[in-house]
C-alpha positions in Angstrom: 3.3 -1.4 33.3 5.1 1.2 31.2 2.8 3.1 28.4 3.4 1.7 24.9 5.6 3.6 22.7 6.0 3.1 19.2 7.4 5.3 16.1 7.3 5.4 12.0 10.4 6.9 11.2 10.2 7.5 7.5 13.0 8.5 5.5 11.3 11.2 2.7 12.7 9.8 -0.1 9.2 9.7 -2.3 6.3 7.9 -2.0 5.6 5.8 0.5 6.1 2.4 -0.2 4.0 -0.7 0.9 6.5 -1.7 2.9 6.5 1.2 4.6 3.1 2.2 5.1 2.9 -1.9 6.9 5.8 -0.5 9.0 3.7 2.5 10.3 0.0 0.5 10.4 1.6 -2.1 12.8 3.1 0.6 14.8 0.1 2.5 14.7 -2.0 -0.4 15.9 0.5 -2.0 18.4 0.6 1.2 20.3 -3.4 1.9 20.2 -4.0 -1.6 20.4 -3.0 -1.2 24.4 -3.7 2.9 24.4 -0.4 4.3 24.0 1.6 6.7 21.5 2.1 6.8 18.1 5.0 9.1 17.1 6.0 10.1 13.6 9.9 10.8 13.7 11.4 12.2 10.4 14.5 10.4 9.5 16.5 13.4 7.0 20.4 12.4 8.0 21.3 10.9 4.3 20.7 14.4 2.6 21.6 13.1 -0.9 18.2 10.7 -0.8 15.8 13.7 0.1 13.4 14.5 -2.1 11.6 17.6 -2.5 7.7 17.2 -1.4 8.1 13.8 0.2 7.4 15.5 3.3 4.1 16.3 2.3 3.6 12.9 0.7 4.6 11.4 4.2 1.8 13.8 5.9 -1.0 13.0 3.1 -0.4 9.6 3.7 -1.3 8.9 7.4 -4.2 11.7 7.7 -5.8 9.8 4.9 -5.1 6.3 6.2 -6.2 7.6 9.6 -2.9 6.6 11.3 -3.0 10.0 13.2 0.1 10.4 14.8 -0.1 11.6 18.9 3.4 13.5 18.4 6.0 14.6 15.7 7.3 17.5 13.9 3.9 19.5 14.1 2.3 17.9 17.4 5.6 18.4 19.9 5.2 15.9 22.9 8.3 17.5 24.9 11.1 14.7 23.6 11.3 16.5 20.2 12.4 18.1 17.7 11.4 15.1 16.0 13.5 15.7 12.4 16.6 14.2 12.4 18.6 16.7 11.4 17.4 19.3 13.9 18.5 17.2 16.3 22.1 16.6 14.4 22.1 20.7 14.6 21.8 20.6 18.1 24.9 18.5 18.3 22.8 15.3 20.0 24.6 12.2 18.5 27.8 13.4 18.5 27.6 14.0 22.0 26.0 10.6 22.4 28.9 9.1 20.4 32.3 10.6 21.9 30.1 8.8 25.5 30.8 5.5 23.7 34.4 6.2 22.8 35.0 6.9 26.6 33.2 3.7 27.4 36.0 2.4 24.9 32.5 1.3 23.3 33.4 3.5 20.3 36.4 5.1 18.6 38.1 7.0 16.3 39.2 6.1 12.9 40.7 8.1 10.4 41.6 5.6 7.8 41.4 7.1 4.4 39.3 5.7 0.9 42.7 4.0 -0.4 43.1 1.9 2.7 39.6 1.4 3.1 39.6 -0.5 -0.7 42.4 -2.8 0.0 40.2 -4.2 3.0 37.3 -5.3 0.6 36.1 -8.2 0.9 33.4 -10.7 -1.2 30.5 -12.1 0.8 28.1 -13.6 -0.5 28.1 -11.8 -4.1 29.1 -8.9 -2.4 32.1 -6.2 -2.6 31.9 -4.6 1.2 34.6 -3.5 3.8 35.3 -5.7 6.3 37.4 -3.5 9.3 40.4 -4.8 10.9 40.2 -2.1 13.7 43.4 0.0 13.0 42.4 2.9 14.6 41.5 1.0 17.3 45.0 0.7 18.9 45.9 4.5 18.8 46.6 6.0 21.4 44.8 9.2 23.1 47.8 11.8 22.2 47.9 10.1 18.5 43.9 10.8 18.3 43.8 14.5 19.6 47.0 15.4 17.3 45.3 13.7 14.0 42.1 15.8 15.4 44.3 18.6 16.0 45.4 18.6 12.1 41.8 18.0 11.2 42.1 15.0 9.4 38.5 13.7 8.5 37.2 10.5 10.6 34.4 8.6 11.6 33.4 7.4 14.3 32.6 3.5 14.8 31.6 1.1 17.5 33.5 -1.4 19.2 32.1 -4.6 18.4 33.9 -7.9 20.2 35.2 -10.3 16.6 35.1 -13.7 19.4 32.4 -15.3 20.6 28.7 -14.9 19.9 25.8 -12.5 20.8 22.2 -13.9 21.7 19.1 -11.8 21.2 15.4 -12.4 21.5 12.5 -11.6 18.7 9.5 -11.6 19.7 8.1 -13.2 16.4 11.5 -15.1 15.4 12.0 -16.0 19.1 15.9 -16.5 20.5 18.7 -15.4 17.6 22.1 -16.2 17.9 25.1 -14.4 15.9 28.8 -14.9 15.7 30.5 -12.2 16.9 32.7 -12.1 13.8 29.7 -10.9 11.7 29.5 -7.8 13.3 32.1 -5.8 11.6 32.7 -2.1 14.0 30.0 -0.2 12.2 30.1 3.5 11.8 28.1 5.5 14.0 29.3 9.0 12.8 29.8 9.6 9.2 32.6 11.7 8.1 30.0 14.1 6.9 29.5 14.6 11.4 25.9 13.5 10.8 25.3 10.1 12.2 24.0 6.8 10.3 20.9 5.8 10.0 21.7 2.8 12.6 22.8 4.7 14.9 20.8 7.8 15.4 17.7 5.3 15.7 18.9 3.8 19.1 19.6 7.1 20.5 16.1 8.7 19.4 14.0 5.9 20.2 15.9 6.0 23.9 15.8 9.4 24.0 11.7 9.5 22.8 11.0 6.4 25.2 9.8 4.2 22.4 9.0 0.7 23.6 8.4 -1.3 20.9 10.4 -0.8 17.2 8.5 -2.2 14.0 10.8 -2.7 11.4 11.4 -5.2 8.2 13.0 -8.4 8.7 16.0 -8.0 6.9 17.0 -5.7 10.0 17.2 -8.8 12.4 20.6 -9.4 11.5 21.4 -5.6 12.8 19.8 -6.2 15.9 23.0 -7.7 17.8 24.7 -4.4 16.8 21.5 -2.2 18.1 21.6 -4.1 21.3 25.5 -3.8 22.1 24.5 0.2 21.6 21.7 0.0 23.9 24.1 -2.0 26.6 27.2 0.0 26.3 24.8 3.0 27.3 23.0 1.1 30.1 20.1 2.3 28.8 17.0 -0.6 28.2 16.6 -2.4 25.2 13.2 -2.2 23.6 10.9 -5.1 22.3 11.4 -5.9 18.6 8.6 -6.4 16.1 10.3 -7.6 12.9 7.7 -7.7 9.9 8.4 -10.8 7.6 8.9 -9.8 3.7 6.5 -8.8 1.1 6.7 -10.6 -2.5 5.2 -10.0 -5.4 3.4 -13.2 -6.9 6.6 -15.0 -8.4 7.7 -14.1 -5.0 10.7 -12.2 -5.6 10.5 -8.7 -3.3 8.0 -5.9 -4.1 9.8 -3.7 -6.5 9.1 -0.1 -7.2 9.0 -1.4 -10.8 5.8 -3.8 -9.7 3.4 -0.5 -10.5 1.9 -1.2 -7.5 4.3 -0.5 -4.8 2.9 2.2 -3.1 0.0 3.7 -1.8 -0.4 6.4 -3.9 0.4 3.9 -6.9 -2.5 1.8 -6.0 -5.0 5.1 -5.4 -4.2 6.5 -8.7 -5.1 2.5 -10.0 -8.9 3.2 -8.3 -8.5 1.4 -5.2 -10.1 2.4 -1.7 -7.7 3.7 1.1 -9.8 1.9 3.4 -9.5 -1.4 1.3 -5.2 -1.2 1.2 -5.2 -0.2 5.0 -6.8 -3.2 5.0 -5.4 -5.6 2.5 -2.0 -4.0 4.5 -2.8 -5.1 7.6 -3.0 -9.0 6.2 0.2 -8.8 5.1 1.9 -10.8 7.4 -0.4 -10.7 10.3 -3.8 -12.7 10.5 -6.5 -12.7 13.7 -7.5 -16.2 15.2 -11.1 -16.5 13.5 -9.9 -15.6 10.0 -12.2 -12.1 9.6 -10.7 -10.5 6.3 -13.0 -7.1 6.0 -12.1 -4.8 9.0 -12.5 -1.2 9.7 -9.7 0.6 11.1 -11.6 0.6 14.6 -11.4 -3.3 14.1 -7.8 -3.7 13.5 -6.7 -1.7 16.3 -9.1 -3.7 18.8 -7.9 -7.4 17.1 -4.7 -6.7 16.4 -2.0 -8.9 18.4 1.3 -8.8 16.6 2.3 -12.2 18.4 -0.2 -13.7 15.4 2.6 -12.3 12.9 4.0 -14.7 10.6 7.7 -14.8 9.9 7.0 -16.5 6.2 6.9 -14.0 3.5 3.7 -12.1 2.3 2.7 -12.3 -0.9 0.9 -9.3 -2.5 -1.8 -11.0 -4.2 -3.5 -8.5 -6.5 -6.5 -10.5 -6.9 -7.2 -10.6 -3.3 -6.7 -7.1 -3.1 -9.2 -6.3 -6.3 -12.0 -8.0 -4.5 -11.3 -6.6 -0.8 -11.9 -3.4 -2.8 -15.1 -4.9 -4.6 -16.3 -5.7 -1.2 -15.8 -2.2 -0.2 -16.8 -0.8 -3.6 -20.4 -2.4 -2.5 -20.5 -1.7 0.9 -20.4 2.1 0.0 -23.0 4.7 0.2 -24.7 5.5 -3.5 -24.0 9.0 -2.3 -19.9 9.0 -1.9 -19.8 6.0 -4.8 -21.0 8.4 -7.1 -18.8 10.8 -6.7 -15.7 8.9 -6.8 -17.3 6.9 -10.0 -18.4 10.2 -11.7 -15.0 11.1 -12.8 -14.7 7.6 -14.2 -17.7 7.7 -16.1 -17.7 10.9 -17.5 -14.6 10.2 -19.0 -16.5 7.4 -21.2 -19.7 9.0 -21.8 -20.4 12.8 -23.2 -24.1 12.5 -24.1 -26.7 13.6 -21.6 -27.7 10.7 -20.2 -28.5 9.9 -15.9 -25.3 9.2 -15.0 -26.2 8.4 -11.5 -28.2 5.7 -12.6 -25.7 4.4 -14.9 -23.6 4.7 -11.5 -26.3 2.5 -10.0 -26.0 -0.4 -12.0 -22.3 -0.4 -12.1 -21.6 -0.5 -8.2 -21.9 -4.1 -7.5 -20.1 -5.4 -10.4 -16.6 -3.1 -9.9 -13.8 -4.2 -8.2 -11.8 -1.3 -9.2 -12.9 2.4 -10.6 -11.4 1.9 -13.5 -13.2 -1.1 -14.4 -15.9 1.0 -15.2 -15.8 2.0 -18.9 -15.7 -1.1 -20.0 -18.8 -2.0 -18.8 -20.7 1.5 -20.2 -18.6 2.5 -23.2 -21.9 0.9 -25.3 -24.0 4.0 -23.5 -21.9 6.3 -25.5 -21.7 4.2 -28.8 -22.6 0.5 -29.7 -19.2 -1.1 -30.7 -18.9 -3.8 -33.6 -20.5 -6.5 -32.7 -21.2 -10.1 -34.5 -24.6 -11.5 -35.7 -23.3 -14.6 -33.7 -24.5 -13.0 -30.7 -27.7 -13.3 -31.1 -27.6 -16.9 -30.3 -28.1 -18.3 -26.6 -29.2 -21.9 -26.6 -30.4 -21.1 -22.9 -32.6 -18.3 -24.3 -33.4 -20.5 -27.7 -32.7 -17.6 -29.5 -30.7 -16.9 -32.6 -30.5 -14.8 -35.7 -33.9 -15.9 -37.3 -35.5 -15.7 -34.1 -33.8 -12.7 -33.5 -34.8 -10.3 -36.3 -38.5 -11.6 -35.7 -39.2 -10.6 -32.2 -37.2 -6.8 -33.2 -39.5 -6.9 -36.1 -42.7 -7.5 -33.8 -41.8 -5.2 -31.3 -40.6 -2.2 -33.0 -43.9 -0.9 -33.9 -44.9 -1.3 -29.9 -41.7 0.6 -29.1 -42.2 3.3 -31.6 -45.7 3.7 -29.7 -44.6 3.8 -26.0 -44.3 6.6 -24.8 -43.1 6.1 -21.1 -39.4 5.3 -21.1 -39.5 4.4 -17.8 -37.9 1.1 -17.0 -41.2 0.1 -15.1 -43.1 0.9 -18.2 -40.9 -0.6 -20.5 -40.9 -4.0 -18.5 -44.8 -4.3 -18.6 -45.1 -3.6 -21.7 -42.4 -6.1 -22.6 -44.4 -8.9 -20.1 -47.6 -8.5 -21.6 -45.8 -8.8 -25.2 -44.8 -11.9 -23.8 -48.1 -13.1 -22.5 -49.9 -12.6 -26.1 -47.0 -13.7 -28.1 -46.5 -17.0 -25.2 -42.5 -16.4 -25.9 -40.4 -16.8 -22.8 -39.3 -14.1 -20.9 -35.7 -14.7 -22.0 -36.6 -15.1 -25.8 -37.3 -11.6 -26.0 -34.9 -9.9 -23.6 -31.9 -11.5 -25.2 -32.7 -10.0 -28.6 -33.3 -6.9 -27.2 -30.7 -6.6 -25.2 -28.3 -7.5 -27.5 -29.8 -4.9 -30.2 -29.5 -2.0 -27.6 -26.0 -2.8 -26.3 -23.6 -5.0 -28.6 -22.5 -6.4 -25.8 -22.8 -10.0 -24.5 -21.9 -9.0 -21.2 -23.9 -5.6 -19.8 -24.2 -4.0 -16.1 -28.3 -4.3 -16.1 -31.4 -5.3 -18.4 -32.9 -4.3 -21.7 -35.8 -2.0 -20.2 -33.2 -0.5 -18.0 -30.7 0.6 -20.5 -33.4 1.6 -23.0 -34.4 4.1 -19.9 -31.0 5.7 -19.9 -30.7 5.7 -23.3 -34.3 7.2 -24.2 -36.7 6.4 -26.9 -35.1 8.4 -30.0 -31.8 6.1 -29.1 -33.4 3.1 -28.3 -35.5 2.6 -30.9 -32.6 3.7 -33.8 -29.9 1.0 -32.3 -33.2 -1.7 -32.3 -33.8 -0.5 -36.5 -30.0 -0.4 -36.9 -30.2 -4.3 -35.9 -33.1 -5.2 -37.6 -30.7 -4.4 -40.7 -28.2 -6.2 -39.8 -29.8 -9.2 -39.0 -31.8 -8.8 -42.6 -28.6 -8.8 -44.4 
C-alpha cells in the first residue's frame, strides 16, 4: 500500500481561520492516523492577498496546536521548495502548462478586458465570464506571431462543453457534472504565475500527496482537477471534502463572527487544546460518541469516512464548556499561571491570589469569566438589603442584622483567620446558639461579599480577605441593615 500523503496549503493572508485550521487538523490526522506525512506547502501565487507576518502566524499556529508538520519550507523532504512562488521562479508551471497545450489539453488565449466583458454572463446572482473558446481555433503560426509581438495571454485548459464528467467523493460518494459547467479555466494568469487551481494539481503530483482535504464548496471544481490530473496521465488522488461550518443562525462563519479564528478565540481565554478539540467535531464524530480527546486520541480514532456532509454549526456554548471541562482538568500549577493575568487585572490589594485561583477553577468556562466572580475581593459592590433573604436559609433582614450583631464581638476576638479556624468557631456558634448552619453562613456571606452568587464560603473568603477587612465589611452591614 502506498504511504499516506497529505498537505495544508495555506494561503498567508492573516490569521488562520477556523476553517482552515479544520482543513489542516484533518490532514494532519488522516495522514498520522495510518503513519504517513504531513506536509505544510505555502500557497503565495496571488501576491496582492499577502500579508506581512502571516507567515509567522501560519508557523505559531501548528507548533502550538501540535500539528507538527514532517516537511515544508523549513523541514525540506527532497520534493521542495515548498513556497509557491519559488517554485513559479523556477519556471515549474509554466513548463507543466505549455505540456497541456501540446496535449491540445490547454491553450493560448489572448483575448483582451473589452472582449472579455461582452462575454459576461448572470448565473445565479452572478456577473462572471463564461468563454466561448476563441483562441481555441488559432492556428500554431497565428499563436507564435501574437507571442512574437508579445501580446499578453493566459493560458487555459481545454475543457469538453458536451457530455458529462463523473467523479467519486469519498464522503459525498459518485458526482456527476455537465460538461457545460466547466467553463476552460485559466491555468496561467497573465501575470505568468499560475492560479491557485492549477498550481495545486501539479504540487500535490509533484509532492506525491495522496489524499487532499479541502472545503466542500470545492467539489464542484473537482471535475476540472481531475481532467488536469488525466490529461497528464498522472494518478488522481482521494478527495476529503469537509462539509461547511455555520455560525448559530447557520449562515457561514464570517470573519465578522469575532470568533473565526484561532487566535480570535485565544485572545477570548479559550484553551488550544479545547478548540483543537471542539475543531475536530466539526464535521466529523467517532462511533461511541467520546467528546474530550487529546491530540494522541484524535489521531488514533479518527476515520474520516465518519465525516458528515451536513453543515457544522459552531456552537459557542459547546465550545465554552469543552473549555470548562479542560479548565478543570488542569494542573493548579499551569491554571495559575494562565488565571494570574486575569485576576490581577481585578484585584490590586495583597491578597493570596493562588487561593483565590483555587476557588475559581472549577466554576470557569472561560478566563475571562474570572472577574466577575472576584471583583467583591477588591471592593464590595452595591448591593440590596433584599439579599439578605433566603427562604431555604430562613433568613432575612431582621434575622440578618441579629446573628452579625452576635457574632461580631466573636470575630473581633479570633485571632486565627484561618478558614479552618473560622469554620469551628462558626460551628460551635451554631451549637450554643442551636441556629442552622445555613442561618448563619448566609448572613455572613452576604455581609463579606455583596454578592448572591460567590466562588466559595464565608470562612473562606474572610481568610483571603483577613480580619481588619472582614470584620469592617461585617460592621459596614450591621449599618445597613440598622437603617
Amino acid at each position: 500500500m502506498k504511504k499516506v500523503r497529505t498537505r495544508f496549503a495555506p494561503s498567508p493572508t492573516g490569521r488562520m481561520h477556523v476553517g482552515n485550521l479544520r482543513t489542516a487538523l484533518y490532514a494532519f490526522l488522516i495522514a498520522k492516523h495510518e503513519g504517513g506525512d504531513f506536509l505544510l506547502r505555502i500557497e503565495d501565487t496571488d501576491q496582492e492577498r499577502f500579508v506581512e507576518g502571516a507567515l509567522e502566524i501560519i508557523y505559531r499556529t501548528l507548533a502550538k496546536t501540535g500539528l507538527v508538520h514532517d516537511e515544508g519550507p523549513d523541514k525540506d523532504g527532497g520534493v521542495g521548495p515548498y513556497v509557491q512562488s519559488e517554485r513559479h521562479e523556477q519556471g515549474l508551471y509554466l513548463k507543466y502548462a505549455k505540456q497541456l497545450v501540446e496535449k491540445k489539453e490547454a491553450y493560448y488565449c489572448f483575448c483582451d478586458k473589452e472582449r472579455l466583458e461582452s462575454l459576461k454572463q448572470e448565473v445565479a446572482g452572478k456577473e462572471i465570464v463564461v468563454y466561448d473558446k476563441h483562441c481555441l481555433s488559432l492556428s500554431k503560426e497565428d499563436v507564435e506571431a501574437n507571442l512574437e509581438k508579445g501580446i499578453p495571454y493566459v493560458i487555459r485548459q481545454n475543457n469538453p462543453s458536451e457530455g458529462t464528467t463523473t467523479f467519486q467523493d469519498d464522503i459525498y460518494g459518485e458526482i456527476t457534472v455537465d460538461n457545460a459547467e466547466l467553463d476552460d479555466m485559466i491555468l496561467i494568469k497573465s501575470d505568468g504565475y499560475p492560479t491557485y487551481n492549477f498550481a495545486n494539481v501539479v504540487d500535490d503530483h509533484l509532492m506525491g500527496i495522496t489524499h487532499v482535504v479541502r472545503g466542500n464548496e470545492y467539489l464542484s471544481s473537482s471535475p476540472k482537477y481531475n481532467r488536469l490530473y488525466e490529461a497528464f496521465g498522472w494518478e488522481v488522488p482521494t478527495y476529503v471534502h469537509c462539509p461547511l461550518i455555520t455560525n448559530e443562525e447557520h449562515k457561514k462563519l464570517s470573519k465578522r463572527s469575532g470568533h473565526s479564528s484561532y487566535e480570535d478565540l485565544i485572545e477570548q481565554g479559550f484553551l488550544t487544546e479545547a478548540v483543537v478539540n471542539f475543531v475536530a467535531l466539526l464535521g466529523w464524530s467517532p462511533e461511541d460518541n467520546q467528546e474530550i480527546f487529546s491530540l494522541q486520541e484524535l489521531i488514533e480514532k479518527f476515520d474520516y469516512h465518519h465525516m458528515s456532509k451536513a453543515p457544522a454549526v459552531f456552537d459557542v456554548v459547546k465550545l465554552k464548556w469543552m473549555n470548562g471541562e479542560y479548565i478543570k482538568a488542569m494542573e493548579m500549577e499551569q491554571f495559575y499561571e494562565m488565571a494570574k493575568p486575569y485576576i490581577e487585572k481585578v484585584i490590586t490589594k495583597d491578597y493570596d491570589l493562588k487561593k483565590i485561583a483555587g476557588m475559581v477553577k472549577t466554576r470557569i468556562e472561560i478566563f475571562p469569566d474570572i472577574a466577575d466572580l472576584i471583583d467583591f475581593f477588591e471592593e464590595i459592590p452595591e448591593y440590596d438589603k433584599a439579599m439578605y433573604t433566603h427562604k431555604k436559609m430562613k433568613t432575612n433582614a431582621d434575622t440578618s442584622l441579629e446573628v452579625l450583631k452576635e457574632m461580631l464581638p466573636i470575630l473581633e476576638a479570633q485571632e486565627d483567620y484561618s478558614n479552618d479556624a473560622l469554620y469551628d468557631v462558626l460551628l460551635k456558634f451554631t451549637e450554643r446558639t442551636g441556629y442552622k448552619n445555613g442561618y448563619v453562613m448566609w448572613p455572613i456571606r452576604t455581609a463579606v461579599s455583596g454578592k448572591q452568587m460567590t466562588p466559595a464560603g464565608a470562612t473562606e473568603i474572610m481568610e483571603v480577605i483577613g480580619k481588619d477587612e472582614s470584620i469592617k465589611r461585617i460592621k459596614a452591614a450591621i449599618e445597613k441593615l440598622s437603617d
